[in-house]
C-alpha positions in Angstrom: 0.0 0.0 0.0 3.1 2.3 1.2 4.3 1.7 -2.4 0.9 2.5 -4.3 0.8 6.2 -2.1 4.4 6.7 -3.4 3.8 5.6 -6.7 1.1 8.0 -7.4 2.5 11.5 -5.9 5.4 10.2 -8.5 2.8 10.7 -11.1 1.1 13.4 -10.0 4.6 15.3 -9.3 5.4 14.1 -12.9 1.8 15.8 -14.3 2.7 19.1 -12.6 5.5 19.1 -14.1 4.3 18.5 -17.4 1.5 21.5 -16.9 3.9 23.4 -15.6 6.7 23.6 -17.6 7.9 26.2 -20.1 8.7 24.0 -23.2 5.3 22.5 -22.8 2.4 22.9 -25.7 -1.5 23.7 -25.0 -2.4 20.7 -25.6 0.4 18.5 -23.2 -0.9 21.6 -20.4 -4.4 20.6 -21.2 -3.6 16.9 -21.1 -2.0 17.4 -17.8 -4.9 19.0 -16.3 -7.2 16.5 -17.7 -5.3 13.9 -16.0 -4.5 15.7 -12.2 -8.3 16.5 -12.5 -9.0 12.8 -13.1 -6.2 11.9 -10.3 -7.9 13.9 -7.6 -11.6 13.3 -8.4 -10.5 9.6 -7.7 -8.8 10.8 -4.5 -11.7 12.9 -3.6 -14.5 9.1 -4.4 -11.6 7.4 -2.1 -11.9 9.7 0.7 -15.6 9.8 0.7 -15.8 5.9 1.1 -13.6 5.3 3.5 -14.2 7.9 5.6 -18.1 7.4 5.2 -18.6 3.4 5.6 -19.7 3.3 9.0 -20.1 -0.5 9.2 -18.8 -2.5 11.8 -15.5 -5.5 11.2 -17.5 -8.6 11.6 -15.4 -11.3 14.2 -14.9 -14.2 12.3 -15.3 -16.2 15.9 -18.9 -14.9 16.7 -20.1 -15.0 13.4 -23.5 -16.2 13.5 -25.4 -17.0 10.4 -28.7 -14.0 9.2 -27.1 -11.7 12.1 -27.7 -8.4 10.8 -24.6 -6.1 10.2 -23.9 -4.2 13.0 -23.2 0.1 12.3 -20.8 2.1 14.0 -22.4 5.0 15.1 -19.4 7.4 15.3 -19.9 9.9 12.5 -17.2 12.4 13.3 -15.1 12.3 10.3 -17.8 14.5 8.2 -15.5 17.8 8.7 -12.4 15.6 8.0 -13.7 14.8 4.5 -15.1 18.4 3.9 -11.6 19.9 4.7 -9.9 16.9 2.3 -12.6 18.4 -0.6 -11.4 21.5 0.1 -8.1 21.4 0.0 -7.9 19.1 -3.0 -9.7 21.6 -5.1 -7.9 24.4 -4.3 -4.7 22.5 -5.1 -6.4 22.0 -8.2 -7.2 25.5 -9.1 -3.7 26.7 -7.8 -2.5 24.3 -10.4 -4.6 25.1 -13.1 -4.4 28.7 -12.7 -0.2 28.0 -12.2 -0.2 26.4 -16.0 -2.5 29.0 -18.1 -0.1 31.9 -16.9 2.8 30.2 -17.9 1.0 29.4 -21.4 0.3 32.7 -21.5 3.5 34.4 -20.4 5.2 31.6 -23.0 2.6 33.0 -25.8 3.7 36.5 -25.3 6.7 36.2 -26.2 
């Protein structure tokens, strides 16, 4: 799992990059925000399933057969995952925003 995490901020580093750099064209800036939007949308559907499942771990040694599933009750992490949204968009939008004033400072000239 460690390996996965680190895997992925490789690729995401890698897409910043690519919408961020000088030499870059339009359409490998546009590309890059396609994908970083596609990379954090599936961060933000990750987020709101973990930190939303509220069922209980069933013990394998009372396991009893038509027992309903049992629900945690706990609901606290609901300002956890709204400050997660949050900050992923606006890493987003930084991002975005970062990569159209390079294009257009690398269009000016």
């Amino acid at each position: 799992m460690f390996l996965g995490i680190l895997l992925g901020i490789a690729i995401l580093g890698a897409m910043v990059f690519m919408a961020l750099d000088k030499k870059s064209t339009f359409h490998t800036r546009l590309v890059s925000i396609i994908a970083i939007a596609v990379m954090i949308l599936t961060v933000i559907i990750a987020l709101v399933v973990i930190l939303t499942d509220t069922r209980v771990e069933i013990d394998p040694s009372t396991f009893i057969v038509g027992a309903p599933v049992e629900v945690d009750e706990d609901g606290g992490n609901l300002l956890a995952l709204i400050f997660s949204i949050i900050f992923l968009l606006a890493l987003f939008v930084v991002i975005m925003v970062l990569a159209m004033r390079e294009h257009k400072r690398n269009q000016a000239k």
